[in-house]
C-alpha positions as CSV (number, residue, x, y, z in Angstrom):
1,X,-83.9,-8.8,123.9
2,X,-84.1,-6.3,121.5
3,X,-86.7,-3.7,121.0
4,X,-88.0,-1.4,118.1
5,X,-87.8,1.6,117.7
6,X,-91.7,2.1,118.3
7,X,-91.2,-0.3,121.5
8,X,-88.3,1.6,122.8
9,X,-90.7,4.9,122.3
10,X,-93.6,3.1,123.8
11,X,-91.4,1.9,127.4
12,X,-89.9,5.2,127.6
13,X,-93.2,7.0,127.3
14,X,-94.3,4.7,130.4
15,X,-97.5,3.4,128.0
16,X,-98.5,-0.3,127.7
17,X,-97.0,-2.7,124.7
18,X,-100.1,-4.0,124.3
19,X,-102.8,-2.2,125.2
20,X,-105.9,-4.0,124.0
21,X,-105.7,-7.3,121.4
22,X,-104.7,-6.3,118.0
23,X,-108.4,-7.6,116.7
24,X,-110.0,-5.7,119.1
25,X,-108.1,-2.4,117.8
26,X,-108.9,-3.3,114.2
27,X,-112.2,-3.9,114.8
28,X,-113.1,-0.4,116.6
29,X,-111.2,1.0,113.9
30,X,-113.3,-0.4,110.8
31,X,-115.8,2.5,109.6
32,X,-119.1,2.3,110.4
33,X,-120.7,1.4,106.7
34,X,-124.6,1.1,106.0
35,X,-124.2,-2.5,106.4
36,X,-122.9,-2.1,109.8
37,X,-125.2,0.5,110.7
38,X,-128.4,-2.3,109.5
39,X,-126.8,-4.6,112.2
40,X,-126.8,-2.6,114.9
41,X,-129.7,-2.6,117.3
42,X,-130.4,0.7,119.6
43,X,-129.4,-1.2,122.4
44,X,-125.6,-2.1,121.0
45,X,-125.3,1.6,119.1
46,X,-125.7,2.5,123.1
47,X,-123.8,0.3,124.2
48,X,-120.9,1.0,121.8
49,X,-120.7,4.3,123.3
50,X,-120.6,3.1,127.0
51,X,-117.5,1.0,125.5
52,X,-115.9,3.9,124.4
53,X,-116.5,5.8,127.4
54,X,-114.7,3.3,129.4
55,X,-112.1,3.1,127.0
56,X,-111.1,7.1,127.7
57,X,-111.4,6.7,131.3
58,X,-109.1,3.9,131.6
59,X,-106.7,5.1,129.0
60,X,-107.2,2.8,126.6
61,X,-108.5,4.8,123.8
62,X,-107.9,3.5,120.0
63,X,-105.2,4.9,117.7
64,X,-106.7,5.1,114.0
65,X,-105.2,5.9,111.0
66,X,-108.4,8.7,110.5
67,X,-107.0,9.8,107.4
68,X,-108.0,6.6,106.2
69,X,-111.3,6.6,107.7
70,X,-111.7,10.3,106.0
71,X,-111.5,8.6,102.8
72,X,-113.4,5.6,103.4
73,X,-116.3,8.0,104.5
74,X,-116.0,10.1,101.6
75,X,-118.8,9.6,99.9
76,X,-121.3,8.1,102.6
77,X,-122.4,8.5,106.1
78,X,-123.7,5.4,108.5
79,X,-123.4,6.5,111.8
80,X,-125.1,4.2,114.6
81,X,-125.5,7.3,117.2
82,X,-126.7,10.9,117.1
83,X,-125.1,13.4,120.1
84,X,-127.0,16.2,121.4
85,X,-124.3,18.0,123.4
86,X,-123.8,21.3,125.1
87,X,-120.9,23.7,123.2
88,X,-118.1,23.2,126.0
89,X,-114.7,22.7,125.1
90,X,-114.3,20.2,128.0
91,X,-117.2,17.8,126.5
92,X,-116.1,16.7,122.6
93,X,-118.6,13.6,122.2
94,X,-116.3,12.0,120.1
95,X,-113.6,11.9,122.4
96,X,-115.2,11.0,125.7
97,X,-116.8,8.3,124.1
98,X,-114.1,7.2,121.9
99,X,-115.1,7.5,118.9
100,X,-114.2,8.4,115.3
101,X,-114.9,10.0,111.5
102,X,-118.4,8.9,110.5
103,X,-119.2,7.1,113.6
104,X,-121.9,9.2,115.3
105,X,-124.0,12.4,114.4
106,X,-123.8,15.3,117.0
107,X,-125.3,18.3,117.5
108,X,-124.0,20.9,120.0
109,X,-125.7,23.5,122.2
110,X,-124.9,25.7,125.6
111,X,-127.5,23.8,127.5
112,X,-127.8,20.7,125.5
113,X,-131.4,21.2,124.9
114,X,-133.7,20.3,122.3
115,X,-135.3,23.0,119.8
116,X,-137.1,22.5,116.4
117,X,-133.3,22.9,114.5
118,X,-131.9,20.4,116.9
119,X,-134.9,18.1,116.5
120,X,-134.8,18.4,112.7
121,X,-131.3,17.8,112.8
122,X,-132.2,14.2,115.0
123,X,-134.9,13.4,112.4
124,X,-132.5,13.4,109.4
125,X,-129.9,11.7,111.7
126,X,-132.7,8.6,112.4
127,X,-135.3,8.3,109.8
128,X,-133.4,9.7,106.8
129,X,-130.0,8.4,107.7
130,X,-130.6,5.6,109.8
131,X,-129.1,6.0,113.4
132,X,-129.9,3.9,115.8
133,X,-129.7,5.5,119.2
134,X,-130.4,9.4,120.1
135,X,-128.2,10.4,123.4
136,X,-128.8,13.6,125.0
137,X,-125.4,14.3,127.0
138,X,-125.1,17.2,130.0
139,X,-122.0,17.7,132.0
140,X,-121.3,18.9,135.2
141,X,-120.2,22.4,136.1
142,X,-122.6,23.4,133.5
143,X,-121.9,27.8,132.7
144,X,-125.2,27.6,131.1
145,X,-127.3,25.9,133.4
146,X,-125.7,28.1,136.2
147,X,-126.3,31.0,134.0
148,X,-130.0,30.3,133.8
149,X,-130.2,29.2,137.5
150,X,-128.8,33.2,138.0
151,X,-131.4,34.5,135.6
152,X,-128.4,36.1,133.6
153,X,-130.0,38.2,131.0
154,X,-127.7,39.7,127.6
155,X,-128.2,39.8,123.7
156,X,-129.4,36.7,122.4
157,X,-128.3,34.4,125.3
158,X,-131.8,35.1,127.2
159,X,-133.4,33.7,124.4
160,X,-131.2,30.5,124.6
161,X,-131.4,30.1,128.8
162,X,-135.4,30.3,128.4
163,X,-134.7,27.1,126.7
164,X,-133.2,25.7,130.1
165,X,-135.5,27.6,132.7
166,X,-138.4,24.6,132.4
167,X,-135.6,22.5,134.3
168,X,-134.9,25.4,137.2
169,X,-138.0,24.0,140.0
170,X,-136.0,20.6,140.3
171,X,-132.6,22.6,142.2
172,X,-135.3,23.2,145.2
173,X,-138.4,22.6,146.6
174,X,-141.5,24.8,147.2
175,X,-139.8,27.5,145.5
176,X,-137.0,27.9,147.8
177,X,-133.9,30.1,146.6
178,X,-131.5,29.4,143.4
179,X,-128.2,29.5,144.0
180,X,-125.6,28.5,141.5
181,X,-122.7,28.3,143.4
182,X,-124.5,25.1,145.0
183,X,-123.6,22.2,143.7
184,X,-126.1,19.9,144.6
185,X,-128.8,22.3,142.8
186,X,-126.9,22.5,139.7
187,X,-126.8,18.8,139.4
188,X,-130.3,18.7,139.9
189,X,-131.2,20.9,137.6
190,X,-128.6,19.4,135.1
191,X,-130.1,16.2,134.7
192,X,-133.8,17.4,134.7
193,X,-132.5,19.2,132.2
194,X,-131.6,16.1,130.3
195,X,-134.6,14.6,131.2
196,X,-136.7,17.1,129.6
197,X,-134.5,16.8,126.5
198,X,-135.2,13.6,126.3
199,X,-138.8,13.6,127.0
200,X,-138.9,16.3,123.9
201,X,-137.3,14.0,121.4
202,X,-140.4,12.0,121.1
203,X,-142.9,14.4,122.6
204,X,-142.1,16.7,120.0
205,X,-141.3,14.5,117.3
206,X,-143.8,12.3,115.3
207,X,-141.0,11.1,113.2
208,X,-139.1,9.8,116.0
209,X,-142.1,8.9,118.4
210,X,-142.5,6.1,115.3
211,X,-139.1,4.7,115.6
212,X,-139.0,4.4,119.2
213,X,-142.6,2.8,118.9
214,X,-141.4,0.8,116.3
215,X,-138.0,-0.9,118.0
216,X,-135.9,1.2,115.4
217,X,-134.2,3.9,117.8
218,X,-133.7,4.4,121.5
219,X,-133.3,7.6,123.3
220,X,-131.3,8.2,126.1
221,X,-130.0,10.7,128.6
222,X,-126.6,10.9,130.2
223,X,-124.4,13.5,132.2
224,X,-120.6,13.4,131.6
225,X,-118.6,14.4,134.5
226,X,-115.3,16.6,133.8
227,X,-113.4,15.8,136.7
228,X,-113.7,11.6,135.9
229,X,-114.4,11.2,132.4
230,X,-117.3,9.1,133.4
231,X,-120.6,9.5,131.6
232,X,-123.5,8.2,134.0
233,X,-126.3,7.0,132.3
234,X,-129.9,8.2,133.2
């Protein structure tokens, strides 16, 4: 038998030869165009995303030719998702959930919480340029929701924790002691955190209150976890 030169790469570097069908590679590599985007329901532009997720957890993530997507995106933007995500390096929404150049919309913050530029940002991402899903995404091992749990306090970052102190009374109850070295309390507050997020999307949002009344857009929490990959959906 005689192999390629990219097979011969591909068995030495211990990797599949076929990772996932040739159609199915093709496929996640297509652009997302408007017409594309019009398809989509919020449930599938969700849904895509839990796809991709698995996809980098497994391994299996898809090789595109992004050049090529950079200049088929050129002059347009469809995207079926918009990311609100927290600043940390360990957390690139496009990665962890597998996905590409003009694919989804994401805006990043310590904290992943929602404030009137964030939520502006979402409206233009929905109602002016037609995404179908809003996903709020925490992580664990959070530095800025263990930050706000210690009541750290410099320049303009106690501005930006106040944003994430409304989540603080789920780590205990009746008021008992923060403590950010405990797990358990940061992932409590982490996903009331998200929660909250997500409540404020449509509490504080008329424009995308509509959608979501509407059937046009879903909104939905998650927390990635950095030592899996694995995003658990709230």
């Amino acid at each position: 038998m005689k192999l390629s030169r990219r097979s011969f790469c591909a068995c030495a570097l211990g990797a599949p030869l076929i990772a996932q069908p040739a159609f199915a590679q093709a496929m996640a590599c297509d652009v997302m165009t408007p017409e594309r985007q019009a398809l989509k329901t919020p449930d599938e532009a969700i849904q895509r995303l839990k796809e991709g997720n698995l996809r980098f957890v497994q391994g299996h993530t898809v090789n595109c030719d992004l050049m090529a997507q950079a200049h088929q995106t050129a002059t347009y933007q469809s995207p079926a998702a918009a990311i609100v995500g927290c600043i940390d390096s360990r957390v690139p929404p496009e990665l962890i959930f597998d996905q590409r150049i003009g694919d989804v919309f994401c805006a990043r913050i310590a904290g992943n919480f929602v404030n009137t530029d964030i939520l502006g940002s979402l409206e233009f991402a929905t109602k002016v340029s037609g995404a179908k899903a809003v996903v709020v995404l925490g992580h664990t091992s959070c530095g800025a929701i263990r930050s706000a749990m210690a009541g750290v306090e410099m320049g303009n970052i106690t501005g930006l924790l106040s944003n994430i102190r409304p989540a603080l009374p789920a780590a205990t109850e009746a008021g008992g002691t923060l403590d950010p070295a405990n797990g358990e309390q940061v992932a409590k507050v982490t996903v009331a955190n998200v929660r909250l997020a997500v409540e404020a999307v449509t509490a504080r949002s008329d424009i995308m209150r509509g959608l979501v009344e509407a059937g046009e857009l879903k909104v939905a929490g998650a927390v990635h976890d950095l030592a899996t990959g694995e995003v658990a959906w709230l």
